[in-house]
C-alpha positions in Angstrom: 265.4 186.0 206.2 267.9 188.2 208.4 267.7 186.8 211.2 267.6 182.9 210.2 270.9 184.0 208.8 271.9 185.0 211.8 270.7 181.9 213.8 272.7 179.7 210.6 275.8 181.7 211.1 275.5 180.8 214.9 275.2 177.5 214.6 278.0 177.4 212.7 280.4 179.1 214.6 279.1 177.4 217.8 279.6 174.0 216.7 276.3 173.4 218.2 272.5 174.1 218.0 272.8 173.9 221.9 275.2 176.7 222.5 273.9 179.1 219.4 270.2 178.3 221.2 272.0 179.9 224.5 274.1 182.5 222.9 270.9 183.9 220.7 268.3 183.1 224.0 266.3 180.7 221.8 264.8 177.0 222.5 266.3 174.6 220.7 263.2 173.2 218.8 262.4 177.2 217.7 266.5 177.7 216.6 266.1 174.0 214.7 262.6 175.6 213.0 264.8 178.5 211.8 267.3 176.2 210.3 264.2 173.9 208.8 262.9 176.9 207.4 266.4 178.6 205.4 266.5 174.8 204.3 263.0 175.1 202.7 263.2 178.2 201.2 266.5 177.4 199.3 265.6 173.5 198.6 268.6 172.3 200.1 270.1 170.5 203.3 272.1 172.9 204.8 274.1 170.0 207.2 274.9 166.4 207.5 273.3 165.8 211.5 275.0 163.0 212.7 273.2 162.5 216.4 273.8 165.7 218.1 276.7 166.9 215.8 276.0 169.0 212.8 278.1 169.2 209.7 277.9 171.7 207.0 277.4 170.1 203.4 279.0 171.1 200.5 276.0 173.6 199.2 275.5 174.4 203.6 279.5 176.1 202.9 278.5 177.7 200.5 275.8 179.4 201.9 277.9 179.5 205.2 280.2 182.4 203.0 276.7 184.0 201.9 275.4 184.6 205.0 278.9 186.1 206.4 278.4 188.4 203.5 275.1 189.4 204.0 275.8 189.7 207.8 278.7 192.2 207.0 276.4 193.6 204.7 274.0 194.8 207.9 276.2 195.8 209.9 278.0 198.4 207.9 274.5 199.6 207.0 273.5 200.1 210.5 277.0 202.1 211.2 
């Protein structure tokens, strides 16, 4: 779950599932399966894709601000 939070965080602050595919050295279609697969597990779309842009829904914000949290989370525990 760590990591597709990681990959959802990405594509967020990248703006693009092109560039977060680059930045985190993954194909697109595997990044997208990530995404697919936080949507499953939670039951919810995640963004509104509209052709090659992505927009974060309402409940995709949300979970946006969780996954910052739990990133944060990591990190202090691997200092």
């Amino acid at each position: 779950m760590l990591e597709e939070l990681l990959v959802f965080t990405t594509v967020v602050e990248q703006s693009s599932l092109n560039k977060a595919s680059k930045l985190l050295n993954l194909s697109q279609p595997a990044l997208s399966r990530k995404i697919a697969k936080l949507e499953d597990e939670w039951g919810v779309a995640l963004f509104h894709r509209k052709g090659k842009r992505l927009e974060l829904t309402r409940v995709g914000q949300e979970a946006y601000l969780y996954a910052l949290e739990q990133r944060q989370r990591h990190q202090n525990f691997l200092q």
